[in-house]
Kinemage of the C-alpha trace (Angstrom):
@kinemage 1
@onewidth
@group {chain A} dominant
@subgroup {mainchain}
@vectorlist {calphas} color= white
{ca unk a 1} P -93.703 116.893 35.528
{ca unk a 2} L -92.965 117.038 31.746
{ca unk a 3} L -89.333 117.495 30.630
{ca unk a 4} L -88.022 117.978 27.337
{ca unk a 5} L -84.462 117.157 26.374
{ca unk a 6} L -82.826 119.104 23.657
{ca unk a 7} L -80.196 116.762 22.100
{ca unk a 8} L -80.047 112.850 21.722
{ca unk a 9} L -76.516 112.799 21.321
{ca unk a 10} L -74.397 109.966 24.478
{ca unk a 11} L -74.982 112.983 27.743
{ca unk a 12} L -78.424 113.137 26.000
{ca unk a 13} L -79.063 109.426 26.287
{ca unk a 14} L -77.812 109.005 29.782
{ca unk a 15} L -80.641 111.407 31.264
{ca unk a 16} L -82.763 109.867 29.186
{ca unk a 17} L -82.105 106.457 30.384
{ca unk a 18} L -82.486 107.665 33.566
{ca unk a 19} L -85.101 109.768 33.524
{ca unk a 20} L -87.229 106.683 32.456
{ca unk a 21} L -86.567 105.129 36.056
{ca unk a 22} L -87.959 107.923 37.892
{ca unk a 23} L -90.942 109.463 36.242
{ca unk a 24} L -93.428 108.175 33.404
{ca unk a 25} L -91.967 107.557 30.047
{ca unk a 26} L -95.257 109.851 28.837
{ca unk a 27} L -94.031 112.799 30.804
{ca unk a 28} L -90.655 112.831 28.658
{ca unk a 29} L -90.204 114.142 25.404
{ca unk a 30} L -86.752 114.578 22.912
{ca unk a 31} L -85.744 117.235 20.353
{ca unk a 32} L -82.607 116.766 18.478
{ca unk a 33} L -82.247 119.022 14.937
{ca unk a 34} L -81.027 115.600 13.546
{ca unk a 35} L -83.909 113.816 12.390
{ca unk a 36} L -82.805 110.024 12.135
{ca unk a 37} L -81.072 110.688 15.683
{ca unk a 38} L -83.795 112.040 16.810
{ca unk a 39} L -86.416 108.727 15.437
{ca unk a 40} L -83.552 106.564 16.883
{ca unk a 41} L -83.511 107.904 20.322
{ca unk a 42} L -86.919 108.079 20.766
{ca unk a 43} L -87.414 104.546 19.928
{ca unk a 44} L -85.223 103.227 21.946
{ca unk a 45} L -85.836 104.746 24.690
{ca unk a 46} L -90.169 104.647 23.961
{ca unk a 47} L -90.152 108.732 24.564
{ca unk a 48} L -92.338 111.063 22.938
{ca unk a 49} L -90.164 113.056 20.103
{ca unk a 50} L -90.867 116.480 18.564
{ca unk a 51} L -89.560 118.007 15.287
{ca unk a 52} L -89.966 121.371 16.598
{ca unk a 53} L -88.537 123.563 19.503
{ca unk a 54} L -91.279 124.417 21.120
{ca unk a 55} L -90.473 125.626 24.670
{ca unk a 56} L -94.447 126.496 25.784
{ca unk a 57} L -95.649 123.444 28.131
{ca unk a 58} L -92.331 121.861 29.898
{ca unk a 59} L -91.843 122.350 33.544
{ca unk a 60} L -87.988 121.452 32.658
{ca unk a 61} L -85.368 121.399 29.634
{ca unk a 62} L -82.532 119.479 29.605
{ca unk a 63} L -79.901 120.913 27.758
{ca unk a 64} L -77.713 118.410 26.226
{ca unk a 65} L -76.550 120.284 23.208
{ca unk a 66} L -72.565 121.955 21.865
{ca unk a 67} L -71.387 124.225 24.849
{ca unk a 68} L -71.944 127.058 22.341
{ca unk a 69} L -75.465 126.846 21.977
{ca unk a 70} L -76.353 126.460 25.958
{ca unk a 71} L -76.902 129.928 26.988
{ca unk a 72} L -79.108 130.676 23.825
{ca unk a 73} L -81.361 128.018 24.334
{ca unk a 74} L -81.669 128.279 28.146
{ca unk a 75} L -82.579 132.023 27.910
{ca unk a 76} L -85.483 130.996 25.703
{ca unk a 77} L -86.564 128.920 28.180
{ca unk a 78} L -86.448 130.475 30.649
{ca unk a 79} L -88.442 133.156 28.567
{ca unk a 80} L -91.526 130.449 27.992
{ca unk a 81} L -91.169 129.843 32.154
{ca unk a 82} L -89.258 126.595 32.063
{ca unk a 83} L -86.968 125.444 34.475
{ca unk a 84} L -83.433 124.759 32.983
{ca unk a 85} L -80.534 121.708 33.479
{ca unk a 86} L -77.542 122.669 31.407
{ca unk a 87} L -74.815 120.151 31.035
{ca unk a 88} L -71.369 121.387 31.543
{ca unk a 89} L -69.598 123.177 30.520
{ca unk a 90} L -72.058 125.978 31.246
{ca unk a 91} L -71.161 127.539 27.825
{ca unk a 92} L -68.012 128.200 25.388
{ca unk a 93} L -67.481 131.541 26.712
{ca unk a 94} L -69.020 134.110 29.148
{ca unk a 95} L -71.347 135.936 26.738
{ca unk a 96} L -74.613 136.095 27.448
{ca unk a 97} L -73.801 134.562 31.184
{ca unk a 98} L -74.798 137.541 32.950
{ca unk a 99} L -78.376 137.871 31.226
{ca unk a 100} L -79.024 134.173 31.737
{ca unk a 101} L -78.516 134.953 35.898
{ca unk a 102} L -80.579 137.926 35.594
{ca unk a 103} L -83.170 136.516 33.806
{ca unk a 104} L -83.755 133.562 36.274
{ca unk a 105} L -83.592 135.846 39.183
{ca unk a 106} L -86.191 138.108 37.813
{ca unk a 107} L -88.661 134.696 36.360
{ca unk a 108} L -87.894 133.630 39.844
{ca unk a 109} L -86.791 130.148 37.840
{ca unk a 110} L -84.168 127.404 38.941
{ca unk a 111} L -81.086 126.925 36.449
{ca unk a 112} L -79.007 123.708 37.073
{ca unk a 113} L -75.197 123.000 35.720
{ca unk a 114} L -74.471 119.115 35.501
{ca unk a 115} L -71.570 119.005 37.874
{ca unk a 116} L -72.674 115.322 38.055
{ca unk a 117} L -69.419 114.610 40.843
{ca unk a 118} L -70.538 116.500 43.537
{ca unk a 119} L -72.956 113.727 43.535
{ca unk a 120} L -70.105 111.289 43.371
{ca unk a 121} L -70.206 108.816 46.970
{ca unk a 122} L -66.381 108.399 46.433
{ca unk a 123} L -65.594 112.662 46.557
{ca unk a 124} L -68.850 112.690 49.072
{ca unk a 125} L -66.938 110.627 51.667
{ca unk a 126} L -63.456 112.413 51.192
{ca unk a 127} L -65.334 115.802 51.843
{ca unk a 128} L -66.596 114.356 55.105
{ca unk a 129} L -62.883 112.823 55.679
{ca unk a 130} L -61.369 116.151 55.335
{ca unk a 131} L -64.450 117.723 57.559
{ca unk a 132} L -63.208 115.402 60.436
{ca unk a 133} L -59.866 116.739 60.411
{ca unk a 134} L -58.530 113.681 61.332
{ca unk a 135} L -55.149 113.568 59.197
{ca unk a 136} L -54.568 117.073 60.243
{ca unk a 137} L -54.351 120.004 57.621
{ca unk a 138} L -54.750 119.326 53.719
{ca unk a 139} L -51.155 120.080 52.197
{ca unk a 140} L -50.969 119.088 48.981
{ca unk a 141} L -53.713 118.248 46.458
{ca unk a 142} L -53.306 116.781 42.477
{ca unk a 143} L -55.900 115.480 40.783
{ca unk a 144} L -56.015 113.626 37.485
{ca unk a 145} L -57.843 112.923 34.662
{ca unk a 146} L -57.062 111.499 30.905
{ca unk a 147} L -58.842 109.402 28.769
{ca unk a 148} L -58.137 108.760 24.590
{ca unk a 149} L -61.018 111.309 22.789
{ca unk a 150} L -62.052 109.089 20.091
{ca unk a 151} L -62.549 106.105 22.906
{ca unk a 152} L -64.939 108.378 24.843
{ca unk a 153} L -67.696 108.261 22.484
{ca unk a 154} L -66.458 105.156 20.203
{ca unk a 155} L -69.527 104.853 17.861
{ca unk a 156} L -68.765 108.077 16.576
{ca unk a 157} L -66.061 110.144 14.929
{ca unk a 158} L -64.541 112.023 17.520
{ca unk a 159} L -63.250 114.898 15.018
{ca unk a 160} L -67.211 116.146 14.554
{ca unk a 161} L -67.769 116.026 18.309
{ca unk a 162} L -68.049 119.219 19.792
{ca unk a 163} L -64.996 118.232 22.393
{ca unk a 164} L -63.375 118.140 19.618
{ca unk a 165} L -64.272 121.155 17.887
{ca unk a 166} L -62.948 125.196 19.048
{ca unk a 167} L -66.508 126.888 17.126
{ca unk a 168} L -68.553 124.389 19.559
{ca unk a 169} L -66.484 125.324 22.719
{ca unk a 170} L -64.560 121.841 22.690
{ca unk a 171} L -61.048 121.656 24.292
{ca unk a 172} L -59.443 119.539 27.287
{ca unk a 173} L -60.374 122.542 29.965
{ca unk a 174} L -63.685 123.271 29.990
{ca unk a 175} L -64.965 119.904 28.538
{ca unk a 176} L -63.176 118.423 31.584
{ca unk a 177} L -64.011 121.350 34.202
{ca unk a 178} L -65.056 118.639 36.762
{ca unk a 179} L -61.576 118.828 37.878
{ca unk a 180} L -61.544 122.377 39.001
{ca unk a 181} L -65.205 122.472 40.201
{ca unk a 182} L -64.728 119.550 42.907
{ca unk a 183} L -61.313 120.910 44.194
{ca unk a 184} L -63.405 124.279 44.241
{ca unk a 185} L -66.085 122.315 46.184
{ca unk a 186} L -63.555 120.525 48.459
{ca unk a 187} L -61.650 123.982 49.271
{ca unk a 188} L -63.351 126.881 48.051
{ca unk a 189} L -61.455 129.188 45.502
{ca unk a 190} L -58.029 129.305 44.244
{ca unk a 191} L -56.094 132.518 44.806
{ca unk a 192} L -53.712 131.885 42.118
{ca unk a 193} L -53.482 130.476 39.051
{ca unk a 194} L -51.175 128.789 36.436
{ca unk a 195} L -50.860 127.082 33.606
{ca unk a 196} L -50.040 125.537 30.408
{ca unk a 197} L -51.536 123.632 27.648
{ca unk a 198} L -51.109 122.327 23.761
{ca unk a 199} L -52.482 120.717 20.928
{ca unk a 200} L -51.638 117.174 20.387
{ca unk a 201} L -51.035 115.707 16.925
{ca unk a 202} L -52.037 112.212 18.305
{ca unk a 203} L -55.421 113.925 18.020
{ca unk a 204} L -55.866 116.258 15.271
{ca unk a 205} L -57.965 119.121 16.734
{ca unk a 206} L -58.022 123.028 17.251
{ca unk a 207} L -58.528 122.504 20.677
{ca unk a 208} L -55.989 122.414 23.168
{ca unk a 209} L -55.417 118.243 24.361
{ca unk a 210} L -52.803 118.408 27.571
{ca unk a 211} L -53.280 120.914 29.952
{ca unk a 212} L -50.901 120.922 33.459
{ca unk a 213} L -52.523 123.387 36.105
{ca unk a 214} L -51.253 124.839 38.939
{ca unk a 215} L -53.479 126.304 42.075
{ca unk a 216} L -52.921 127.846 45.618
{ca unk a 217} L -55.549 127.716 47.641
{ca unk a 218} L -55.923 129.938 51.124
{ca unk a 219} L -53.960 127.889 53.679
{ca unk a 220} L -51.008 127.857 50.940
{ca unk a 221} L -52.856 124.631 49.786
{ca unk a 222} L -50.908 123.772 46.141
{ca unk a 223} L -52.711 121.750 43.937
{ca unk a 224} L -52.137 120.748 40.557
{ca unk a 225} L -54.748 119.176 37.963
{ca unk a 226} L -53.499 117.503 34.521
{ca unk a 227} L -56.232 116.941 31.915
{ca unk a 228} L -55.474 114.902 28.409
{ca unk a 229} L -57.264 113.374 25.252
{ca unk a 230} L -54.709 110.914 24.816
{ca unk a 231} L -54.468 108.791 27.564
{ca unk a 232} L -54.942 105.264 26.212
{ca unk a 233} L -56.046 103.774 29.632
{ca unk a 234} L -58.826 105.936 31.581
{ca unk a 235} L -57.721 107.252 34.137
{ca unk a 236} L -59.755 109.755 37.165
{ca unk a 237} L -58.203 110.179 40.457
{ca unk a 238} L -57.324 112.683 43.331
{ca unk a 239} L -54.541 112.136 46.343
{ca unk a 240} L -54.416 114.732 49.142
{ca unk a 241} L -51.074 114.762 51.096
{ca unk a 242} L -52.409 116.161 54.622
{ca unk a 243} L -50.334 116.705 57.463
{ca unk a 244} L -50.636 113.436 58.879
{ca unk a 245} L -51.902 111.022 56.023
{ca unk a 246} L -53.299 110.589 52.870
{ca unk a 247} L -56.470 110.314 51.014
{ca unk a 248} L -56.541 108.877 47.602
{ca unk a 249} L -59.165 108.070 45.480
{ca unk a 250} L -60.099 106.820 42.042
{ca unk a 251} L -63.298 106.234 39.878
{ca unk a 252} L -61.953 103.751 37.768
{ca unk a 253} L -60.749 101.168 40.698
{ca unk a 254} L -64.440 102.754 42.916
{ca unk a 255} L -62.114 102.813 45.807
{ca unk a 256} L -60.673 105.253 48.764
{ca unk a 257} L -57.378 104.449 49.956
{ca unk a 258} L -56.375 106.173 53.410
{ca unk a 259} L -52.724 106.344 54.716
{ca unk a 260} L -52.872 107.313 58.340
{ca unk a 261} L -48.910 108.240 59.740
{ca unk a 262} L -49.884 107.145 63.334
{ca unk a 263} L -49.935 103.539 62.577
{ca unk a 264} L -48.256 103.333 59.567
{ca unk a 265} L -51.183 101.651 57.563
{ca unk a 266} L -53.517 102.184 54.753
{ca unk a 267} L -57.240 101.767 54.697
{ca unk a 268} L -59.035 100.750 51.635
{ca unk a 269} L -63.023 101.345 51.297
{ca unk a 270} L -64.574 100.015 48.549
{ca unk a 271} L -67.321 102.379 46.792
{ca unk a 272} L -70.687 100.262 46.595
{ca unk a 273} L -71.607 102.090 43.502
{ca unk a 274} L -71.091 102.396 39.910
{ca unk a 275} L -70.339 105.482 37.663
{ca unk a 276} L -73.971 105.858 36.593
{ca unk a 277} L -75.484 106.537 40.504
{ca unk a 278} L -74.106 110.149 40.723
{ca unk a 279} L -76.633 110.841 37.281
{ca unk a 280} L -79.180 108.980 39.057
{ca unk a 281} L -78.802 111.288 42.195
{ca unk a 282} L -77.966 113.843 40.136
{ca unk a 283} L -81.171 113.834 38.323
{ca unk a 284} L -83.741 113.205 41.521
{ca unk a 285} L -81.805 116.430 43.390
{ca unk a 286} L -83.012 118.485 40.317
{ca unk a 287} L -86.715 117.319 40.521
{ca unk a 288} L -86.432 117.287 44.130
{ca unk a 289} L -85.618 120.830 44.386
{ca unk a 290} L -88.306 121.973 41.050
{ca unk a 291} L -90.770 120.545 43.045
{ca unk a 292} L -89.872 122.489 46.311
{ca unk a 293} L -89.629 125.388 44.150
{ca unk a 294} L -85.862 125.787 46.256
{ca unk a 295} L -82.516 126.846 44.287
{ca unk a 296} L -79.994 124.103 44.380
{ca unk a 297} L -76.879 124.472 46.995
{ca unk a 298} L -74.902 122.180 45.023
{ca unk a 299} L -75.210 122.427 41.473
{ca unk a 300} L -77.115 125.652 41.083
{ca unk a 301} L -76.373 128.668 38.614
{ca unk a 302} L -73.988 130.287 40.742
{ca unk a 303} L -71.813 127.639 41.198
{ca unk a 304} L -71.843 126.616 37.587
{ca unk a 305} L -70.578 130.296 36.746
{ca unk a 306} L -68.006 130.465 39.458
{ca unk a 307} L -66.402 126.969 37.657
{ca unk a 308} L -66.825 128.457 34.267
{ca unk a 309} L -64.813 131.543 35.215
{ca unk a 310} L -62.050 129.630 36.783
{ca unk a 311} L -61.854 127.479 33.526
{ca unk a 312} L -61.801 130.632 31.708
{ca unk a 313} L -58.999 131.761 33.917
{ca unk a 314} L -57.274 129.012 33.369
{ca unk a 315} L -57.462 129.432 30.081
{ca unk a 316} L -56.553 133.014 30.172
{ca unk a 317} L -53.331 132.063 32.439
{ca unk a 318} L -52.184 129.526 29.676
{ca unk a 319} L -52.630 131.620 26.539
{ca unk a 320} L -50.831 134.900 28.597
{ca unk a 321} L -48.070 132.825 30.189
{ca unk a 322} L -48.180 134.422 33.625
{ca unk a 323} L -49.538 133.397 36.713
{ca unk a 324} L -53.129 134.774 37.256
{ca unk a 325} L -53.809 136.253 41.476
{ca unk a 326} L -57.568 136.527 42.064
Protein backbone atom coordinates (compact mmCIF):
# COMPACT_ATOMS: atom_id res chain seq x y z
CA UNK A 1 0.00 0.00 0.00
CA UNK A 2 1.52 3.44 -0.85
CA UNK A 3 0.22 6.51 1.02
CA UNK A 4 0.99 9.96 0.52
CA UNK A 5 0.59 12.60 3.20
CA UNK A 6 -0.16 16.10 2.20
CA UNK A 7 1.27 18.34 5.00
CA UNK A 8 4.31 17.88 7.44
CA UNK A 9 3.06 20.21 9.80
CA UNK A 10 2.64 18.33 14.14
CA UNK A 11 -1.04 16.07 12.92
CA UNK A 12 1.21 15.50 9.83
CA UNK A 13 4.09 14.10 11.83
CA UNK A 14 2.08 11.98 14.14
CA UNK A 15 0.73 9.70 11.15
CA UNK A 16 3.85 9.78 9.94
CA UNK A 17 5.49 8.48 12.96
CA UNK A 18 3.12 6.01 13.00
CA UNK A 19 2.68 4.99 9.83
CA UNK A 20 6.43 3.94 9.93
CA UNK A 21 5.46 1.15 12.59
CA UNK A 22 3.02 -0.50 10.47
CA UNK A 23 3.99 -0.58 6.86
CA UNK A 24 7.47 -0.05 4.98
CA UNK A 25 9.04 3.30 5.26
CA UNK A 26 9.35 2.86 1.11
CA UNK A 27 5.62 2.65 0.76
CA UNK A 28 5.27 6.29 2.38
CA UNK A 29 5.77 9.40 0.77
CA UNK A 30 5.26 13.45 2.07
CA UNK A 31 4.17 16.62 0.23
CA UNK A 32 4.15 19.81 2.09
CA UNK A 33 4.14 23.29 -0.28
CA UNK A 34 6.89 24.35 2.27
CA UNK A 35 10.03 23.22 0.99
CA UNK A 36 12.52 23.24 4.07
CA UNK A 37 9.46 21.58 6.06
CA UNK A 38 9.03 19.41 3.68
CA UNK A 39 13.32 18.27 3.48
CA UNK A 40 12.97 18.31 7.33
CA UNK A 41 10.19 15.92 7.67
CA UNK A 42 11.28 13.64 5.33
CA UNK A 43 14.55 13.25 6.93
CA UNK A 44 13.56 12.64 9.98
CA UNK A 45 11.28 10.45 9.51
CA UNK A 46 13.57 8.51 6.30
CA UNK A 47 10.21 8.93 3.94
CA UNK A 48 10.24 9.45 0.39
CA UNK A 49 9.29 13.37 -0.30
CA UNK A 50 7.83 14.92 -3.47
CA UNK A 51 7.82 18.59 -4.63
CA UNK A 52 4.82 18.05 -6.59
CA UNK A 53 1.08 17.05 -6.00
CA UNK A 54 0.78 14.38 -7.91
CA UNK A 55 -2.29 12.31 -6.91
CA UNK A 56 -1.82 9.33 -9.86
CA UNK A 57 -0.25 6.13 -7.99
CA UNK A 58 -1.39 6.30 -4.07
CA UNK A 59 -3.83 3.82 -2.81
CA UNK A 60 -4.35 6.54 0.15
CA UNK A 61 -3.86 10.42 0.99
CA UNK A 62 -3.63 11.66 4.18
CA UNK A 63 -4.86 14.94 4.49
CA UNK A 64 -3.14 16.87 7.08
CA UNK A 65 -3.48 20.32 5.69
CA UNK A 66 -5.72 24.04 6.97
CA UNK A 67 -9.45 22.85 7.36
CA UNK A 68 -10.03 25.12 4.34
CA UNK A 69 -8.19 23.34 1.89
CA UNK A 70 -9.57 19.60 2.86
CA UNK A 71 -12.45 19.23 0.63
CA UNK A 72 -10.45 20.61 -2.45
CA UNK A 73 -7.77 18.34 -2.17
CA UNK A 74 -9.80 15.21 -1.27
CA UNK A 75 -12.08 15.68 -4.35
CA UNK A 76 -8.94 15.53 -6.47
CA UNK A 77 -8.21 12.51 -5.08
CA UNK A 78 -10.69 10.96 -5.15
CA UNK A 79 -10.77 12.04 -8.94
CA UNK A 80 -7.14 10.13 -9.58
CA UNK A 81 -8.98 6.92 -7.54
CA UNK A 82 -7.33 7.39 -4.19
CA UNK A 83 -8.69 6.56 -1.05
CA UNK A 84 -8.91 9.62 1.35
CA UNK A 85 -8.13 10.24 5.47
CA UNK A 86 -9.05 13.80 6.25
CA UNK A 87 -8.14 15.12 9.62
CA UNK A 88 -10.79 16.97 11.42
CA UNK A 89 -12.35 19.19 11.18
CA UNK A 90 -13.76 17.80 7.94
CA UNK A 91 -13.54 21.36 6.43
CA UNK A 92 -14.12 25.23 7.39
CA UNK A 93 -17.52 25.22 6.10
CA UNK A 94 -20.03 22.97 4.22
CA UNK A 95 -19.16 23.92 0.63
CA UNK A 96 -18.26 21.51 -1.51
CA UNK A 97 -19.38 18.70 1.28
CA UNK A 98 -22.09 17.38 -0.70
CA UNK A 99 -19.92 16.75 -3.99
CA UNK A 100 -17.16 15.18 -1.93
CA UNK A 101 -20.09 12.36 -0.67
CA UNK A 102 -21.28 12.05 -4.09
CA UNK A 103 -18.20 11.67 -5.61
CA UNK A 104 -17.03 8.74 -3.32
CA UNK A 105 -20.29 7.04 -3.67
CA UNK A 106 -20.17 7.11 -7.38
CA UNK A 107 -15.83 6.10 -7.44
CA UNK A 108 -17.15 3.56 -5.05
CA UNK A 109 -14.00 5.02 -2.76
CA UNK A 110 -13.64 5.07 1.17
CA UNK A 111 -13.31 8.71 2.79
CA UNK A 112 -12.12 8.72 6.48
CA UNK A 113 -12.51 11.82 9.14
CA UNK A 114 -9.81 11.58 12.02
CA UNK A 115 -12.19 11.35 14.92
CA UNK A 116 -9.07 9.78 16.53
CA UNK A 117 -11.35 9.30 20.19
CA UNK A 118 -13.67 6.94 19.13
CA UNK A 119 -10.58 4.95 19.19
CA UNK A 120 -9.89 6.19 22.66
CA UNK A 121 -9.86 2.76 25.37
CA UNK A 122 -10.90 5.29 28.12
CA UNK A 123 -14.47 6.57 26.02
CA UNK A 124 -14.40 2.72 24.58
CA UNK A 125 -15.01 1.33 28.09
CA UNK A 126 -17.58 4.09 29.23
CA UNK A 127 -19.64 3.23 26.00
CA UNK A 128 -19.70 -0.38 27.13
CA UNK A 129 -20.44 0.98 30.89
CA UNK A 130 -23.38 2.84 29.73
CA UNK A 131 -24.39 -0.35 27.33
CA UNK A 132 -24.67 -2.41 30.63
CA UNK A 133 -27.07 -0.17 32.11
CA UNK A 134 -25.83 -0.79 35.29
CA UNK A 135 -26.09 2.82 37.00
CA UNK A 136 -29.48 3.08 35.55
CA UNK A 137 -30.41 5.91 32.97
CA UNK A 138 -27.73 8.61 31.80
CA UNK A 139 -29.03 12.04 33.32
CA UNK A 140 -26.72 14.47 33.00
CA UNK A 141 -23.63 14.70 30.76
CA UNK A 142 -20.66 17.76 30.63
CA UNK A 143 -17.72 17.32 29.07
CA UNK A 144 -14.59 19.45 29.05
CA UNK A 145 -11.84 20.47 27.26
CA UNK A 146 -9.18 23.58 27.44
CA UNK A 147 -5.76 23.78 26.80
CA UNK A 148 -3.43 27.34 26.29
CA UNK A 149 -3.18 27.66 22.07
CA UNK A 150 0.30 28.71 21.84
CA UNK A 151 1.29 25.56 24.32
CA UNK A 152 -0.38 23.15 21.87
CA UNK A 153 2.09 23.39 19.22
CA UNK A 154 5.05 25.23 21.28
CA UNK A 155 7.78 25.25 18.54
CA UNK A 156 5.72 27.40 16.60
CA UNK A 157 3.88 30.70 16.63
CA UNK A 158 0.50 29.94 17.38
CA UNK A 159 -0.90 33.27 15.62
CA UNK A 160 0.09 31.63 11.91
CA UNK A 161 -1.52 28.32 12.86
CA UNK A 162 -4.54 27.68 11.15
CA UNK A 163 -6.44 27.17 14.78
CA UNK A 164 -5.63 30.28 15.04
CA UNK A 165 -6.60 31.78 11.92
CA UNK A 166 -10.77 32.50 10.69
CA UNK A 167 -9.53 32.33 6.49
CA UNK A 168 -8.05 28.69 7.46
CA UNK A 169 -11.26 27.60 9.37
CA UNK A 170 -9.46 27.97 12.91
CA UNK A 171 -11.64 28.69 16.02
CA UNK A 172 -12.29 26.80 19.48
CA UNK A 173 -15.51 24.80 17.84
CA UNK A 174 -14.66 23.03 15.08
CA UNK A 175 -10.86 22.71 15.82
CA UNK A 176 -12.08 21.02 19.03
CA UNK A 177 -15.26 19.10 17.48
CA UNK A 178 -14.11 15.90 19.32
CA UNK A 179 -16.30 17.06 22.01
CA UNK A 180 -19.54 16.96 20.17
CA UNK A 181 -18.67 13.93 17.96
CA UNK A 182 -18.09 11.44 21.05
CA UNK A 183 -21.22 12.68 23.01
CA UNK A 184 -22.86 12.17 19.44
CA UNK A 185 -21.26 8.67 19.46
CA UNK A 186 -22.17 7.95 23.12
CA UNK A 187 -25.97 9.15 22.54
CA UNK A 188 -26.78 9.76 19.11
CA UNK A 189 -27.99 13.36 18.12
CA UNK A 190 -28.89 16.35 20.02
CA UNK A 191 -32.39 17.72 19.53
CA UNK A 192 -31.55 21.07 20.69
CA UNK A 193 -29.02 23.32 20.71
CA UNK A 194 -27.40 26.34 22.50
CA UNK A 195 -24.81 28.39 22.85
CA UNK A 196 -22.36 31.05 23.32
CA UNK A 197 -18.88 31.95 22.54
CA UNK A 198 -16.09 34.98 22.36
CA UNK A 199 -12.85 36.07 21.46
CA UNK A 200 -10.30 36.22 24.11
CA UNK A 201 -7.68 38.98 24.29
CA UNK A 202 -5.36 36.56 26.26
CA UNK A 203 -5.05 35.20 22.72
CA UNK A 204 -5.18 37.62 20.01
CA UNK A 205 -7.18 35.88 17.23
CA UNK A 206 -10.33 36.28 14.89
CA UNK A 207 -11.49 33.18 16.02
CA UNK A 208 -13.78 32.65 18.69
CA UNK A 209 -11.53 31.14 22.13
CA UNK A 210 -14.42 30.15 24.93
CA UNK A 211 -17.30 28.54 23.82
CA UNK A 212 -20.13 27.15 26.66
CA UNK A 213 -22.63 24.66 24.86
CA UNK A 214 -25.71 23.47 25.78
CA UNK A 215 -27.47 20.03 24.36
CA UNK A 216 -30.68 17.89 24.97
CA UNK A 217 -30.51 14.76 23.90
CA UNK A 218 -33.80 12.27 23.41
CA UNK A 219 -34.42 10.95 26.93
CA UNK A 220 -34.24 14.80 28.09
CA UNK A 221 -30.46 13.95 28.45
CA UNK A 222 -28.77 17.76 29.12
CA UNK A 223 -25.36 18.02 28.40
CA UNK A 224 -23.12 20.80 28.29
CA UNK A 225 -19.51 21.00 26.59
CA UNK A 226 -17.02 24.07 27.36
CA UNK A 227 -14.10 24.43 24.93
CA UNK A 228 -11.10 27.19 25.56
CA UNK A 229 -7.58 28.32 24.21
CA UNK A 230 -6.61 29.60 27.40
CA UNK A 231 -6.54 27.12 29.84
CA UNK A 232 -3.02 27.15 31.28
CA UNK A 233 -3.20 23.49 32.60
CA UNK A 234 -4.63 20.82 29.95
CA UNK A 235 -7.40 19.73 30.75
CA UNK A 236 -9.95 16.71 28.77
CA UNK A 237 -12.62 15.10 30.70
CA UNK A 238 -16.34 13.88 30.70
CA UNK A 239 -18.67 12.99 34.00
CA UNK A 240 -22.09 11.42 33.39
CA UNK A 241 -24.54 11.81 36.37
CA UNK A 242 -26.83 8.56 35.74
CA UNK A 243 -29.58 7.63 37.80
CA UNK A 244 -27.74 5.64 40.13
CA UNK A 245 -23.94 6.64 39.81
CA UNK A 246 -21.40 8.23 38.05
CA UNK A 247 -18.89 7.80 35.38
CA UNK A 248 -16.04 10.14 35.09
CA UNK A 249 -13.23 10.13 33.05
CA UNK A 250 -10.13 12.03 32.03
CA UNK A 251 -7.22 11.77 29.43
CA UNK A 252 -4.86 13.67 31.23
CA UNK A 253 -4.95 11.50 34.69
CA UNK A 254 -5.71 7.97 31.86
CA UNK A 255 -8.23 7.04 34.42
CA UNK A 256 -12.18 6.06 34.88
CA UNK A 257 -13.59 6.85 38.09
CA UNK A 258 -17.08 5.07 38.87
CA UNK A 259 -19.43 6.18 41.75
CA UNK A 260 -21.96 3.45 42.25
CA UNK A 261 -25.05 4.83 44.91
CA UNK A 262 -25.67 1.19 46.13
CA UNK A 263 -22.57 0.98 48.12
CA UNK A 264 -21.58 4.28 48.40
CA UNK A 265 -18.06 3.81 46.75
CA UNK A 266 -16.02 4.80 43.83
CA UNK A 267 -14.09 2.61 41.48
CA UNK A 268 -11.00 3.77 39.83
CA UNK A 269 -9.57 1.87 36.56
CA UNK A 270 -6.51 2.85 35.39
CA UNK A 271 -6.20 3.17 31.39
CA UNK A 272 -3.09 0.93 30.31
CA UNK A 273 -2.47 3.23 27.47
CA UNK A 274 -1.07 6.43 26.42
CA UNK A 275 -2.53 9.30 24.24
CA UNK A 276 -0.72 8.14 21.11
CA UNK A 277 -2.59 4.33 20.94
CA UNK A 278 -5.98 5.73 19.70
CA UNK A 279 -3.65 7.14 16.34
CA UNK A 280 -2.09 3.87 16.33
CA UNK A 281 -5.59 2.11 16.19
CA UNK A 282 -6.79 4.77 14.47
CA UNK A 283 -4.49 4.35 11.63
CA UNK A 284 -4.57 0.21 11.31
CA UNK A 285 -8.76 0.55 11.25
CA UNK A 286 -8.19 2.72 8.08
CA UNK A 287 -5.86 0.18 6.29
CA UNK A 288 -7.81 -2.51 7.73
CA UNK A 289 -10.93 -1.48 6.15
CA UNK A 290 -8.92 -0.15 2.42
CA UNK A 291 -7.83 -3.45 2.28
CA UNK A 292 -11.34 -5.09 2.78
CA UNK A 293 -12.49 -2.62 0.39
CA UNK A 294 -15.48 -2.02 3.48
CA UNK A 295 -16.67 1.69 4.48
CA UNK A 296 -15.75 2.47 8.01
CA UNK A 297 -18.69 2.28 10.83
CA UNK A 298 -16.81 4.48 12.99
CA UNK A 299 -15.04 7.16 11.43
CA UNK A 300 -16.43 7.06 7.93
CA UNK A 301 -17.72 10.09 5.71
CA UNK A 302 -21.04 10.14 7.07
CA UNK A 303 -20.22 10.46 10.42
CA UNK A 304 -17.59 13.07 9.83
CA UNK A 305 -20.44 15.25 8.10
CA UNK A 306 -23.05 14.63 10.71
CA UNK A 307 -20.20 16.22 13.43
CA UNK A 308 -19.39 18.97 11.05
CA UNK A 309 -23.03 20.05 10.83
CA UNK A 310 -23.58 19.99 14.49
CA UNK A 311 -20.39 22.21 14.89
CA UNK A 312 -21.82 24.35 12.32
CA UNK A 313 -24.99 24.47 14.31
CA UNK A 314 -23.40 25.30 17.07
CA UNK A 315 -21.94 27.87 15.56
CA UNK A 316 -25.04 29.10 13.97
CA UNK A 317 -26.87 28.96 17.58
CA UNK A 318 -24.04 31.25 19.05
CA UNK A 319 -23.80 33.92 16.36
CA UNK A 320 -28.06 34.04 16.24
CA UNK A 321 -28.51 33.93 20.02
CA UNK A 322 -31.42 31.50 20.09
CA UNK A 323 -31.67 28.06 20.83
CA UNK A 324 -31.45 25.86 17.63
CA UNK A 325 -34.43 22.47 17.65
CA UNK A 326 -33.34 19.90 15.05
Amino acid sequence: MKILVLGGGSIGQRHIANLVEIIPRNCIYLYDVEKNQLDFVSKKFKINSTDQLIYDGYDCLFICTPPSTHITLAINALKHGCHVFIEKPLSSNSKGILSLQKLSKKKNLLVFVGYTFRFNSGLNNIKKILQKKQLGKPLSVSAYFGQYLPDWRPKQNYKKNYSAVKRLGGGIIHDSSHEIDYLIWLFGNPKEIQSSYVTTDIIKTDVEGIAEIILKFKNNLLGTIHLDFIRREYRRSVEILCENGIVFWSLKENKIKVFNSKNNKWIIYPIKENTNDMYIQEIKHVLHCIKQKKPSNIIGLDNGINSHKFSDLIIKSGKIGKRINI
